[in-house]
Residue frames as qw, qx, qy, qz and C-alpha x, y, z in Angstrom:
[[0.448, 0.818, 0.045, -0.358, 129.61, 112.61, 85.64],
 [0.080, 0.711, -0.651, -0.254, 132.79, 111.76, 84.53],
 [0.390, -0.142, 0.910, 0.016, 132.34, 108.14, 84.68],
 [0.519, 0.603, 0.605, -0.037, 129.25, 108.80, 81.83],
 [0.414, -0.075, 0.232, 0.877, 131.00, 111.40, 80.46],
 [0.006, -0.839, -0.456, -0.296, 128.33, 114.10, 80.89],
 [0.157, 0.526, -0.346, 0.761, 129.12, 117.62, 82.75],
 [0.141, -0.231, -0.859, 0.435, 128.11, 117.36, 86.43],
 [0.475, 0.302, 0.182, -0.806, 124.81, 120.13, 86.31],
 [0.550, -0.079, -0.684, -0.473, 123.52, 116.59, 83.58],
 [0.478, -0.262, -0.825, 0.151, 123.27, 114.07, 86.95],
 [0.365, -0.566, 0.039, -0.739, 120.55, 114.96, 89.29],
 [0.300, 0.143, -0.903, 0.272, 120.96, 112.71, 92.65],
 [0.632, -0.396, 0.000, -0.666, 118.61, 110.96, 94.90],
 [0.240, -0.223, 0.841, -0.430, 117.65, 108.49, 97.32],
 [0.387, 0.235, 0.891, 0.043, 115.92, 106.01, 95.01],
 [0.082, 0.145, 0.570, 0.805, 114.19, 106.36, 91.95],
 [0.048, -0.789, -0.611, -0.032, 110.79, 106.61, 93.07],
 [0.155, -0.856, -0.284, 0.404, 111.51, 109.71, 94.38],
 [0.291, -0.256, 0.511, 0.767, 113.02, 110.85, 91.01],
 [0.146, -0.471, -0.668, -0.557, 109.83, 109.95, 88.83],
 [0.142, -0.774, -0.612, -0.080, 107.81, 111.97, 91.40],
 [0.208, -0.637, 0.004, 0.742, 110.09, 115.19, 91.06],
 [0.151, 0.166, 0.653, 0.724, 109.79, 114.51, 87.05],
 [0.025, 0.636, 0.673, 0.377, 106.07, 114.11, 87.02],
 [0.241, -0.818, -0.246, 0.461, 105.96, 117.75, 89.78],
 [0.359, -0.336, 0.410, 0.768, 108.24, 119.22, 87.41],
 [0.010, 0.150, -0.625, -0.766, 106.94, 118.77, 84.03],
 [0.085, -0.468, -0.804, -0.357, 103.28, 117.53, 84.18],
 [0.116, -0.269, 0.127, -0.948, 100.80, 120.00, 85.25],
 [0.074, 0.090, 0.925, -0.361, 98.20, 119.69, 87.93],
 [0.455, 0.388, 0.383, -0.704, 94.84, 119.10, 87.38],
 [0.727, 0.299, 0.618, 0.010, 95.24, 116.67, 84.30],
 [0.381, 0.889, -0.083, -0.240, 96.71, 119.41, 82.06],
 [0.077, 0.642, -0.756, -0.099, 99.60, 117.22, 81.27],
 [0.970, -0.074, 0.060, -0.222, 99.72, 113.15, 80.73],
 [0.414, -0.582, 0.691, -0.109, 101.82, 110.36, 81.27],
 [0.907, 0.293, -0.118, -0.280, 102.50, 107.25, 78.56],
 [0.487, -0.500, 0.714, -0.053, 103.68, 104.46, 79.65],
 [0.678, 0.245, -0.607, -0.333, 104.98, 101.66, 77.11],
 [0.556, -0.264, -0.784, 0.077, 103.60, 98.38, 78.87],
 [0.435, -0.829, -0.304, -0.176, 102.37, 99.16, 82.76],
 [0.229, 0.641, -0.442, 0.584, 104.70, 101.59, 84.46],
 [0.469, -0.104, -0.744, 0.464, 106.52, 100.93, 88.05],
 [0.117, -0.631, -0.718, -0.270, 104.08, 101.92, 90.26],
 [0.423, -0.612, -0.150, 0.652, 105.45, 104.69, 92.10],
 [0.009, 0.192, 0.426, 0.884, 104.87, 106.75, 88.29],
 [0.228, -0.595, -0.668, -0.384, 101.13, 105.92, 88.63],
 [0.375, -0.634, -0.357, 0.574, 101.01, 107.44, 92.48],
 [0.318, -0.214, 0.075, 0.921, 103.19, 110.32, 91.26],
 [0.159, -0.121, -0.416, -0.887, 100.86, 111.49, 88.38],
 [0.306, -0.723, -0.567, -0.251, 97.55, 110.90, 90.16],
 [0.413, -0.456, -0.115, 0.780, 99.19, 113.58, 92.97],
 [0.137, 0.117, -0.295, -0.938, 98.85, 116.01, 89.67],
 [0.580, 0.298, 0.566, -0.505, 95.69, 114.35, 88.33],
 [0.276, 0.565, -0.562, -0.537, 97.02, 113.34, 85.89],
 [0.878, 0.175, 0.091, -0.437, 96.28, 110.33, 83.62],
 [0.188, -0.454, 0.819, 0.297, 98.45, 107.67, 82.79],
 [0.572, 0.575, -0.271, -0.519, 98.55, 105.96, 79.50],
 [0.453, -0.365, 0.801, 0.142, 99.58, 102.43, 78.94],
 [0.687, 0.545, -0.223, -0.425, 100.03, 101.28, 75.69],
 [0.903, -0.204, 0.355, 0.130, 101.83, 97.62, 74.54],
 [0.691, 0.117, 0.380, 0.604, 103.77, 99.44, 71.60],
 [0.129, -0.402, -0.095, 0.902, 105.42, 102.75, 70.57],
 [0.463, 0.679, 0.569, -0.007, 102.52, 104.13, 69.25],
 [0.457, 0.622, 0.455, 0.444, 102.07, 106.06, 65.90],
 [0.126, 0.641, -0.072, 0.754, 101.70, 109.20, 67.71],
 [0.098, -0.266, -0.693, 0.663, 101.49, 110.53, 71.27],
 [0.124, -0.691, -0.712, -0.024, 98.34, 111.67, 72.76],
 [0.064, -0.878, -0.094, -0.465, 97.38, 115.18, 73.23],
 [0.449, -0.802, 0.268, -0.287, 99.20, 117.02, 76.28],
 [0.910, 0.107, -0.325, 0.234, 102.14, 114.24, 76.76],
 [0.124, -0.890, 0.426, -0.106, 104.46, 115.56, 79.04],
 [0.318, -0.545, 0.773, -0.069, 106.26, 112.27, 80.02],
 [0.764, 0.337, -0.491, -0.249, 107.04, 108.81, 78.19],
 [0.494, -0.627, 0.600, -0.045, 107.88, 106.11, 80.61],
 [0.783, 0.285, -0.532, -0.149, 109.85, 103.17, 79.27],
 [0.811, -0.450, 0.362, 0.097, 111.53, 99.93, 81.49],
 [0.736, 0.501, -0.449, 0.068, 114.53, 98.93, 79.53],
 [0.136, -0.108, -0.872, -0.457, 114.38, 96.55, 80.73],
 [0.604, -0.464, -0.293, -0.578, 110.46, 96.30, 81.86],
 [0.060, 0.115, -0.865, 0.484, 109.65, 95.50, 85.30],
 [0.657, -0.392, 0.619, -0.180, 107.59, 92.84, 85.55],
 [0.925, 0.324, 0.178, -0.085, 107.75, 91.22, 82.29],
 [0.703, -0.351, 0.362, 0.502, 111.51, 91.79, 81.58],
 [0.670, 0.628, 0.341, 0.198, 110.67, 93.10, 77.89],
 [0.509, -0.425, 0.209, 0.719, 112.76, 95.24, 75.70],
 [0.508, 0.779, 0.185, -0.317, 112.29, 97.98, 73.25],
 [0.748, 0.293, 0.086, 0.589, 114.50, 97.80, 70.16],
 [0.332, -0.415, -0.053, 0.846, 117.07, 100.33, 70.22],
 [0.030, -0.234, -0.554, -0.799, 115.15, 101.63, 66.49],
 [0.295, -0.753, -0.531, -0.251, 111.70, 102.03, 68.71],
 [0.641, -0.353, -0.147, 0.666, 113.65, 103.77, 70.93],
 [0.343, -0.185, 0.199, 0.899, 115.08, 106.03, 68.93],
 [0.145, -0.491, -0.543, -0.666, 111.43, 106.79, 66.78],
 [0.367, -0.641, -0.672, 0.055, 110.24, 107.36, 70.29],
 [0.423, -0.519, -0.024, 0.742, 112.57, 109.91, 71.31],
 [0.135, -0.003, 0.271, 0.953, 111.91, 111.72, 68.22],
 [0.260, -0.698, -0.395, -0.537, 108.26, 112.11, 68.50],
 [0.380, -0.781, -0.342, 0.360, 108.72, 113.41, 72.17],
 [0.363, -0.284, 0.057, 0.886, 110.85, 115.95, 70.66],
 [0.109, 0.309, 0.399, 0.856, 109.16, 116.83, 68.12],
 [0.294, -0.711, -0.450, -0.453, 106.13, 117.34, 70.51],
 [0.152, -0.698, 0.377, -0.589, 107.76, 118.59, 74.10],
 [0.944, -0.322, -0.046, 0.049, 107.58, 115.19, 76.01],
 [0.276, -0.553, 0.775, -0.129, 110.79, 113.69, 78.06],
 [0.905, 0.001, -0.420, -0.069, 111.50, 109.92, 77.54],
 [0.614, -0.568, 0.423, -0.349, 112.05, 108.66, 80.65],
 [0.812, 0.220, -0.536, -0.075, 113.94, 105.44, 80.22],
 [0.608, -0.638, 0.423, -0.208, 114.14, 103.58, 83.61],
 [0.553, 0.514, -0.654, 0.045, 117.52, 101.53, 83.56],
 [0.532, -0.565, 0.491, -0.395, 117.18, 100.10, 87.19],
 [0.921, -0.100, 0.359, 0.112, 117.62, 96.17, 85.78],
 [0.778, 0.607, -0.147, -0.064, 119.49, 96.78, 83.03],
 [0.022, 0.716, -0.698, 0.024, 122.72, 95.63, 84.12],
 [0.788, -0.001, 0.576, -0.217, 121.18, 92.12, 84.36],
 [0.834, 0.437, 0.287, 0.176, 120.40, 91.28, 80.72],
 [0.415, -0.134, 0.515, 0.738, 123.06, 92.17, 77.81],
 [0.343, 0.894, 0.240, -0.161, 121.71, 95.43, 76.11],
 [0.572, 0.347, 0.260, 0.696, 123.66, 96.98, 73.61],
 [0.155, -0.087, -0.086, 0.980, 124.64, 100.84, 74.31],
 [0.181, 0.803, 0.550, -0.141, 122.11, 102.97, 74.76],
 [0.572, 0.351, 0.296, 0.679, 122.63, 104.70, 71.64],
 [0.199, -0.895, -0.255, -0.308, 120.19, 107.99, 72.77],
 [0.701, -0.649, -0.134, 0.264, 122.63, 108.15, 75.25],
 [0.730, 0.135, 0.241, 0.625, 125.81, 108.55, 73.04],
 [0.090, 0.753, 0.012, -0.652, 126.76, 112.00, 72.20],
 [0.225, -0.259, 0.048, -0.938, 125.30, 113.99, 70.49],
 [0.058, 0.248, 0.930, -0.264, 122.67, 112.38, 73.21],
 [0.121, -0.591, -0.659, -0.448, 119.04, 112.74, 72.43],
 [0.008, -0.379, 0.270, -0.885, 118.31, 116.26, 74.31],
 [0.765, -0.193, -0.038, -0.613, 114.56, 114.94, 75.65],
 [0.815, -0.130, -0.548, 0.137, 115.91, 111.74, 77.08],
 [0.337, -0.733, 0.421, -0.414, 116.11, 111.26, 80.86],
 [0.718, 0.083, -0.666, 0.184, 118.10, 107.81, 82.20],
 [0.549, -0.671, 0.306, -0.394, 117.15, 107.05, 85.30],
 [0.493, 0.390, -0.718, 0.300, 119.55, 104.60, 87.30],
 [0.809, -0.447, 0.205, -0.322, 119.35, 102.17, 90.45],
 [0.558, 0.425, -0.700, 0.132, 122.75, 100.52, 90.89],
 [0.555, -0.289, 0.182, -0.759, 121.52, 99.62, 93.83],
 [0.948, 0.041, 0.008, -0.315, 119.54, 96.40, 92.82],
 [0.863, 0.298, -0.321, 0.251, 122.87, 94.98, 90.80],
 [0.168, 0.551, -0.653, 0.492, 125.34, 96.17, 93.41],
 [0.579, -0.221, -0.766, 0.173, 122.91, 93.98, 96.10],
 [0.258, -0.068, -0.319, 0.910, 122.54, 97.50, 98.16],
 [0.065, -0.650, -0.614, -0.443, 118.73, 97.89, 97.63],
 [0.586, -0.506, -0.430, 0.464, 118.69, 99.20, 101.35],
 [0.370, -0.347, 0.131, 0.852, 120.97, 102.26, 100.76],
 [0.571, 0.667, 0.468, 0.105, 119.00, 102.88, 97.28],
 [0.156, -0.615, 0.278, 0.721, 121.30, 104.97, 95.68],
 [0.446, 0.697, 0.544, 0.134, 119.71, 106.30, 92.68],
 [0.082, -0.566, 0.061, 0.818, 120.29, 109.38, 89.95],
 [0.639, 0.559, 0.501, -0.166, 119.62, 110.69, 86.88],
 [0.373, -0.208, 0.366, 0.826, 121.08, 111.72, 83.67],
 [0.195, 0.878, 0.419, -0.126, 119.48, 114.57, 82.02],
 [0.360, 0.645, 0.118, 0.664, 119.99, 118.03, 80.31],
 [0.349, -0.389, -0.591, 0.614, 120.89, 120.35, 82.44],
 [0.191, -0.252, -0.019, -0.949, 117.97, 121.94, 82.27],
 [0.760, -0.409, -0.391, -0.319, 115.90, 119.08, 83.11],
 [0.631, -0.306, -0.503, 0.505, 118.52, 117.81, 86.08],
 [0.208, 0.089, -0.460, 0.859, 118.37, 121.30, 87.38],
 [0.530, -0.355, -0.125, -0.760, 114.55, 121.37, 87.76],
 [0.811, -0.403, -0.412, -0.099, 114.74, 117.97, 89.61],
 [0.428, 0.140, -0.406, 0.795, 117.69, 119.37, 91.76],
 [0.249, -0.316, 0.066, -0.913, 115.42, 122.46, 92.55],
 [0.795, -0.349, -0.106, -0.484, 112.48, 120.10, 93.89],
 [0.600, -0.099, -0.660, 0.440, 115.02, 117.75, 96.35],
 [0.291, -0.920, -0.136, -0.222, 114.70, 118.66, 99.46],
 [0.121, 0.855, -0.472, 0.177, 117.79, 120.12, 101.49],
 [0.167, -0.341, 0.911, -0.164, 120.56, 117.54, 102.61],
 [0.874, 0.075, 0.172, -0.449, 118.16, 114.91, 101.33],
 [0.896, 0.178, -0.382, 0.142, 121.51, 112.16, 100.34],
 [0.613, -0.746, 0.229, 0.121, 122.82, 110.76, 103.37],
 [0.530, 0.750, -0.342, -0.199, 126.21, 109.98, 103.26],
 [0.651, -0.120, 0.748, -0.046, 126.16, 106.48, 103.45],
 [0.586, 0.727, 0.357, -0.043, 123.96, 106.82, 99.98],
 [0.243, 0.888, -0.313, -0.234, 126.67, 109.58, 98.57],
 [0.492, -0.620, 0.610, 0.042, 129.21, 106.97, 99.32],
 [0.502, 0.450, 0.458, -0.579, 127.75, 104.90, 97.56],
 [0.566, 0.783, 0.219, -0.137, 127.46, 106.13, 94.82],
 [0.041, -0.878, 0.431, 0.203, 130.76, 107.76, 94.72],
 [0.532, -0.373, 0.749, 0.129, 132.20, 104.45, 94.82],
 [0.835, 0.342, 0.331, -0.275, 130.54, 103.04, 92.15],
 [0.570, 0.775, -0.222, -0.157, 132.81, 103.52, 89.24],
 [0.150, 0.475, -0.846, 0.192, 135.61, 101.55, 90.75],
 [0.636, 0.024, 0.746, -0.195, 132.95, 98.50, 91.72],
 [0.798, 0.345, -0.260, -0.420, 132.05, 97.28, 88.72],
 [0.194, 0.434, -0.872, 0.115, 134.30, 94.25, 89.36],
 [0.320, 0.017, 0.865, -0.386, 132.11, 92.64, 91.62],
 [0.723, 0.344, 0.191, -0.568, 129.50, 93.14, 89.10],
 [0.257, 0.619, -0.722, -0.171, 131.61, 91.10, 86.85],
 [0.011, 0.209, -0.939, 0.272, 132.08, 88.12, 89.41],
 [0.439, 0.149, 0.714, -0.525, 128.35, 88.21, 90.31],
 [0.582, 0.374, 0.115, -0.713, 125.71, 88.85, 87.26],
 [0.401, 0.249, -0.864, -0.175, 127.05, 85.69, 85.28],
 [0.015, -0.030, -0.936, 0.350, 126.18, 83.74, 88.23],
 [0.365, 0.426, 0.430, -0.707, 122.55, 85.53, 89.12],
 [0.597, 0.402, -0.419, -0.553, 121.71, 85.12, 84.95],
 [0.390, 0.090, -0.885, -0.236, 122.26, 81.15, 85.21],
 [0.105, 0.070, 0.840, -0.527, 120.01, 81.13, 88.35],
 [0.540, 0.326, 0.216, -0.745, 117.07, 82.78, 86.52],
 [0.557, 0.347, -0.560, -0.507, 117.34, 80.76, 83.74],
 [0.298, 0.088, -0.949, 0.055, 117.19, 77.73, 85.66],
 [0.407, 0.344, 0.469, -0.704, 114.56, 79.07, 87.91],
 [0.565, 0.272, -0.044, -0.778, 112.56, 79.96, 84.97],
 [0.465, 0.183, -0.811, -0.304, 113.33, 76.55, 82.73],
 [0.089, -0.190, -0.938, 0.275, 111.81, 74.60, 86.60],
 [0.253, 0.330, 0.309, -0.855, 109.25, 77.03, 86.58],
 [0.392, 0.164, -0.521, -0.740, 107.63, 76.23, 83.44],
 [0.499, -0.217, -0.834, -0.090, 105.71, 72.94, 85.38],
 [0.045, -0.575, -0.636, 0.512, 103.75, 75.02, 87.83],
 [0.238, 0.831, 0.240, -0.443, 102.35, 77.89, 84.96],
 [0.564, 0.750, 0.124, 0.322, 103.24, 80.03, 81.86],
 [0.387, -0.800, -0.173, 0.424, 105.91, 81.34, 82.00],
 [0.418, 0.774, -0.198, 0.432, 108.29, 84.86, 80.14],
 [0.508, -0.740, 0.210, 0.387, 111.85, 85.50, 81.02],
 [0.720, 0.639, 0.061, 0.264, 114.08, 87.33, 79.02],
 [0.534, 0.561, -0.281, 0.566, 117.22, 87.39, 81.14],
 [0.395, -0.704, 0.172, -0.564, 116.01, 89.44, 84.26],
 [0.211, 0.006, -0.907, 0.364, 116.91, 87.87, 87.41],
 [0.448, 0.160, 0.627, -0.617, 113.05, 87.70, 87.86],
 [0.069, -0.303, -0.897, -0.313, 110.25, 85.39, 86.14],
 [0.541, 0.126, 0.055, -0.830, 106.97, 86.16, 85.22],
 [0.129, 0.026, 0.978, -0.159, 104.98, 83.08, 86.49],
 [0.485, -0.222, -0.346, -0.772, 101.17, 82.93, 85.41],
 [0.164, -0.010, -0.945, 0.281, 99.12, 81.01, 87.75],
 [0.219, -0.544, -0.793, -0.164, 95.80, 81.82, 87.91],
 [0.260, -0.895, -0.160, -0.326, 95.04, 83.91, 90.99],
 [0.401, 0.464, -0.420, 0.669, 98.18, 85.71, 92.13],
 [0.116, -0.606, 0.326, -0.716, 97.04, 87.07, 95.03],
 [0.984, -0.137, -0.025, -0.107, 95.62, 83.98, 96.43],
 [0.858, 0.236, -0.295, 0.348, 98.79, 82.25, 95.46],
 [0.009, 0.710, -0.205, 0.674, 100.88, 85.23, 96.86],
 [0.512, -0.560, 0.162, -0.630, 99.43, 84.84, 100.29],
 [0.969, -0.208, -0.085, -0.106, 99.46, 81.07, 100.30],
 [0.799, -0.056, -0.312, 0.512, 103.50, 81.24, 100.38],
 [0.020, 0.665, -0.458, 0.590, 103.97, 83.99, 102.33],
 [0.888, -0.333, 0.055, -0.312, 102.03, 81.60, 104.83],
 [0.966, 0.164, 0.029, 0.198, 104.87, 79.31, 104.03],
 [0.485, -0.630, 0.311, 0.521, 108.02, 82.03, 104.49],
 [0.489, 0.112, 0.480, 0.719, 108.34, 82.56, 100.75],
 [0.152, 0.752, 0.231, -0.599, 107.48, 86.15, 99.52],
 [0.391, 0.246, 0.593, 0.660, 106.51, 86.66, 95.79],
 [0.042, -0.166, 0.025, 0.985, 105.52, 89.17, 93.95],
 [0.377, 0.713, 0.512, -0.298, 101.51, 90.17, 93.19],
 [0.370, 0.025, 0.479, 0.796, 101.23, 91.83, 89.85],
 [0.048, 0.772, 0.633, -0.019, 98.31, 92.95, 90.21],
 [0.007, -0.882, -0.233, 0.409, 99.11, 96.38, 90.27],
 [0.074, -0.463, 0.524, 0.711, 101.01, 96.47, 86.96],
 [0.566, 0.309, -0.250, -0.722, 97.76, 94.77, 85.37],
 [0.583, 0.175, -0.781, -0.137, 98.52, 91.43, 85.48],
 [0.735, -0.303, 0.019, -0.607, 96.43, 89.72, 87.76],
 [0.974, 0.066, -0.176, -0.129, 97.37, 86.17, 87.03],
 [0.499, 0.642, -0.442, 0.379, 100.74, 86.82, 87.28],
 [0.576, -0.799, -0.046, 0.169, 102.95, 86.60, 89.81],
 [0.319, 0.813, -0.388, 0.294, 107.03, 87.89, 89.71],
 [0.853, -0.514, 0.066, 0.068, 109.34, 85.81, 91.25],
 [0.048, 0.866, -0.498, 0.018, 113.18, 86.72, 91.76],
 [0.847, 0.030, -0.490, 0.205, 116.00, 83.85, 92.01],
 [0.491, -0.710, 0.494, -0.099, 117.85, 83.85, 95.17],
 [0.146, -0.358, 0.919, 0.075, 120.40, 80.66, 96.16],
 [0.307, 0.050, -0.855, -0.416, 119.92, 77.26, 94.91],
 [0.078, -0.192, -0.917, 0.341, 118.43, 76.04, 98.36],
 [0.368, 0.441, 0.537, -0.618, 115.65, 78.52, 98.58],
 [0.541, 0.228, -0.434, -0.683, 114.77, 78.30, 94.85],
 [0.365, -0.065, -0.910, -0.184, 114.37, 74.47, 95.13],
 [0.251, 0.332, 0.589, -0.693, 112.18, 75.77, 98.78],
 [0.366, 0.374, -0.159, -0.837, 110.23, 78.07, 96.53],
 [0.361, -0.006, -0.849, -0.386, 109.44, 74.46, 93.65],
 [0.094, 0.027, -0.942, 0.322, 108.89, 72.61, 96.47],
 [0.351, 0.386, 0.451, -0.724, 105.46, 74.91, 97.94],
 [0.333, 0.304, -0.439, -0.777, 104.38, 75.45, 94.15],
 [0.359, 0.083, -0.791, -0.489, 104.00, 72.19, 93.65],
 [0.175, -0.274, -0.842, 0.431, 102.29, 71.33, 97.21],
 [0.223, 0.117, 0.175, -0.952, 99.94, 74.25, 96.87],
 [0.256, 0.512, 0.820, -0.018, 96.47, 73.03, 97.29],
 [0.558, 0.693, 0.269, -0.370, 94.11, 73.44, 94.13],
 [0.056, -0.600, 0.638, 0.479, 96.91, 73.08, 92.16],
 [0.849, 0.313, 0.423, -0.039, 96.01, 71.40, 88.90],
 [0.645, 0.695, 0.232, 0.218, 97.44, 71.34, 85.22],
 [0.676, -0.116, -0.227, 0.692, 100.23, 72.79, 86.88],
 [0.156, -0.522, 0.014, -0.839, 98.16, 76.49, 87.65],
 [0.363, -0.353, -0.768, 0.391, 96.72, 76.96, 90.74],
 [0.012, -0.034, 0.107, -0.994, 94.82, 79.68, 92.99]]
């Protein structure tokens, strides 16, 4: 709390975010579809789960729209997006957060890559912080500690004490607390590393671009187009290389592919380009 400079009753802890966005959506959306869920681009998919659990509907729109939809209870954003990497300005942002206020929604802004790319403050954050904003966190990914998932939120503390209330008891081991605790005095290593992991994607993506379409805007993952993902998918796990399907964030064609070291990225070319049916540099 100190290290964000909020009071501790703002940070609500957990043991990965999923299980944060499915105390939000138990919290604040009601069951039986009396409450909805708008997501700007397709949300991570552990939102969708959460809010069919209520019966609830989830929205996905490609921009902050004009107005929210009847019954809104929850706004997810990626900042950045997971799988396409996008970014809202900080000015859509900030119009977004004010129509959830003005209508009783949360913005939910999931921060789990954002130490990758180079965002400018999150201004909503800043005091006086936007009261209806919730920042959800996964240091986790950038600390290399997926395993452990240490995960939390920042919130009013009215909203962190409703997701407090729905944890269950002793529910952060304390390996995870550790963690976490520690965190403010690692940031060094993030230093030493995310310089390094940012020229890998960018080379990843720049070889990538002769086996499909491809967006990257920084993430240390690419969004690869290729025809039929899941096909594709399947053909290098066959092969020891595990990529991502997209299929369940809408994008069929897609696949998501992280850098790692140099050797297994140049592995990773290597299948792409060997993958029978491969033409025109798509395949599947």
């Amino acid at each position: 709390a100190e290290w964000h400079g909020v009071s501790p009753d703002e940070v609500a802890l957990s043991v990965g975010a999923s299980d944060l966005l499915h105390r939000l959506v138990r919290a604040f959306v009601l069951p039986g579809g009396r409450g909805r869920v708008l997501s700007v681009h397709a949300p991570f998919g552990e939102l969708a789960r959460a809010a069919a659990l209520q019966g609830s509907p989830v929205d996905v729109v490609c921009a902050v729209p004009n107005a929210l939809p009847p019954e809104t209870a929850l706004v997810y954003v990626g900042h950045p997006h997971n799988p396409t990497g996008r970014v809202l300005p900080a000015s859509e942002l900030r119009v977004l957060a004010d129509r959830c206020g003005a209508s009783g929604a949360l913005l939910v802004v999931d921060e789990a890559y954002a130490p990758f790319v180079e965002l400018p403050p999150l201004s909503l954050a800043r005091p006086p912080r936007h009261a209806r904003l919730v920042r959800l966190l996964s240091p986790g990914k950038a600390h290399g500690l997926v395993g452990a998932r240490p995960a939390y939120a920042l919130a009013a503390r009215d909203v962190a004490v409703r997701l407090d209330n729905l944890a269950p008891a002793w529910h952060l081991p304390a390996s995870t607390a550790a963690v976490l605790a520690a965190l403010p005095t690692a940031q060094e290593f993030l230093t030493r590393t995310l310089p390094q992991v940012s020229r890998d994607a960018a080379a990843l993506a720049q070889a990538l671009a002769g086996c499909g379409a491809v967006e990257h805007h920084g993430t240390p993952y690419v969004l690869l187009e290729v025809g039929n993902a899941a096909s594709t998918a399947a053909a290098l796990l066959l092969r020891g290389i595990r990529v991502r399907d997209c299929a369940s964030y809408g994008l069929p064609q897609h696949l998501r592919i992280s850098t790692r070291t140099a050797s297994e990225n140049a592995a990773l070319l290597r299948e792409l380009r060997r993958a029978p049916g491969q033409s025109g540099g798509r395949y599947g």
